[in-house]
N, C-alpha and C positions, 0 to 999 in steps of 0.2 A: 111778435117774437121772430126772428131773425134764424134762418137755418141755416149751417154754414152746409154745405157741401165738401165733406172732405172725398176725395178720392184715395182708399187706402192703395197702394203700390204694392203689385203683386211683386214677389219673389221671382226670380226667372228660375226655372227647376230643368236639371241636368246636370249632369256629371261633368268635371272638370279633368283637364288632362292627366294630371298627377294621379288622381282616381284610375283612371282607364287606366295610367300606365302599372300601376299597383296590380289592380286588377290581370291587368295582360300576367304581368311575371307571377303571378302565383299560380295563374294557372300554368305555365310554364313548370315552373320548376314541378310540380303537383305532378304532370306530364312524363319529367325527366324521371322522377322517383317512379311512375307507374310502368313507364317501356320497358327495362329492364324486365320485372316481373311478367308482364306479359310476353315478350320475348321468349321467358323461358317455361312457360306454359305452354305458349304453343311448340315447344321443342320435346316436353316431355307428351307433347298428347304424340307426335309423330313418331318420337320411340313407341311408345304404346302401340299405335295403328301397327309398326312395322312388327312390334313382337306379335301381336296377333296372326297379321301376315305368314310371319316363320313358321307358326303351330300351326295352318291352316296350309301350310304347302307340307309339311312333315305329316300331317297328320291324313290328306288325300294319296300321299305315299306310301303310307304304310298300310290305307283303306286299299288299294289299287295291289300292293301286292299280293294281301289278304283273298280280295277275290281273285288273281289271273296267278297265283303265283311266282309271278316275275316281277321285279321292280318295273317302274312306269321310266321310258328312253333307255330301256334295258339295252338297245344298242349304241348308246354311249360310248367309246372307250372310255378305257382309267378302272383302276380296281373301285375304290371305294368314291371316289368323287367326280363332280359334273361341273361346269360351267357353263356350257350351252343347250338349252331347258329347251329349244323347239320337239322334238320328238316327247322328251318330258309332257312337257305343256299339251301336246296331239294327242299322247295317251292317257291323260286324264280328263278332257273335256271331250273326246271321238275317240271311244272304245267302243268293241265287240257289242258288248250288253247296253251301251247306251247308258252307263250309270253318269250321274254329275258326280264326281266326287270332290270339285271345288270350284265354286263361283267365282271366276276370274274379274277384278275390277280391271277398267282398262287402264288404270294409271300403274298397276302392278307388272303392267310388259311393256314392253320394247321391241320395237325390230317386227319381220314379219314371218312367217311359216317357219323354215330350221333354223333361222337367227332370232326367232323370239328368245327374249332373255329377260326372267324376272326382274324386278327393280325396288327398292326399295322406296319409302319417302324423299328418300334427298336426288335419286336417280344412278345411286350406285347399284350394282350386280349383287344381286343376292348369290350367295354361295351356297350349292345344295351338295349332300355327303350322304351317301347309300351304303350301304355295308352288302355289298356288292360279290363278296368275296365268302359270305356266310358264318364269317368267324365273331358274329355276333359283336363289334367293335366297329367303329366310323371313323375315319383317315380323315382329319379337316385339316386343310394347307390350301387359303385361300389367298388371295396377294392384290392385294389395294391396284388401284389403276397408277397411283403415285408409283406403285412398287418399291417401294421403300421399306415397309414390313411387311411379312410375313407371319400368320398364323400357322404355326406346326403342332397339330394336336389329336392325341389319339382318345375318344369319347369310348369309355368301356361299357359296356351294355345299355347299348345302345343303337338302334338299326338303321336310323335315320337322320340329321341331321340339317338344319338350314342354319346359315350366319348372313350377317347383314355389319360391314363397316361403321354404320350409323353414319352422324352429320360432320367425320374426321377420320376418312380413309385412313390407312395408317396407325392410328392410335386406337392402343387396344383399351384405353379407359370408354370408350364411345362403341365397342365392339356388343354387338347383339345379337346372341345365338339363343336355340333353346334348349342346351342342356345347363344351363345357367354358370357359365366360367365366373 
């Protein structure tokens, strides 16, 4: 008997261009549909961080006058409001008693000894409002670097105050304070 020898012919195995190219644009498109989304995740975590920030610079203000009596850059002028937070910022981290009364990250300032200036996530000026004047009410008129708008606002009871433009100086939809406007 007689054996033939067949050699069976293997398949060549791999992907063909069309495949890849399939392949490619779905993940593409897949891609275009997810940035958006993530995008705006990472936009609402940096609100978040900054509202935190706000309470956390109001709330060593109000610790800071509780113990020494006086608002912290009590030599500020301006009745009820500040923009330039270096004496601010000296007297709450190197006071009298030594107390911490807020853990300053460094991405939260700017500038260096009396031109430290808080900052928020996007690197605009936090605005800080002290009721300064004792009449239990915070004078906020803080004004985008655009200067374009202006915030004109009287907070009633209320002693303290920080606002943050968010990621749209100018636009009060993007505006982050914490007596919640």
């Amino acid at each position: 008997m007689k054996y033939v020898h067949t050699r069976l012919r293997s398949k060549q195995s791999g992907f063909t261009m069309l495949e890849l190219i399939i392949v490619v644009a779905i993940i593409l498109i897949l891609s275009g549909l997810l940035f958006p989304a993530i995008l705006h995740l990472i936009e609402k975590a940096k609100k978040g961080r900054v509202r935190t920030q706000l309470h956390s610079i109001v709330a060593a203000a109000k610790s800071y006058k509780n113990e020494y009596g006086r608002w912290p850059g009590q030599a500020v002028q301006g009745v009820d409001f500040t923009t330039h937070h270096g004496d601010f910022i000296h007297d709450l981290t190197n006071n009298p008693r030594n107390f911490l009364f807020i853990e300053i990250d460094p991405t939260w300032v700017t500038g260096s000894g009396q031109n430290d200036t808080f900052v928020d996530a996007w690197g605009n000026e936090i605005y800080i409002a002290l009721d300064r004047d004792g009449d239990g009410d915070v004078h906020v008129k803080p004004t985008p670097k655009n200067g374009f708008a202006t915030l004109d606002q009287i907070v009633p009871n209320n002693t303290a105050a920080a606002v943050s433009w968010g990621n749209t100086p100018g636009d009060p939809d993007s505006l982050l304070n914490t007596w919640g406007l």
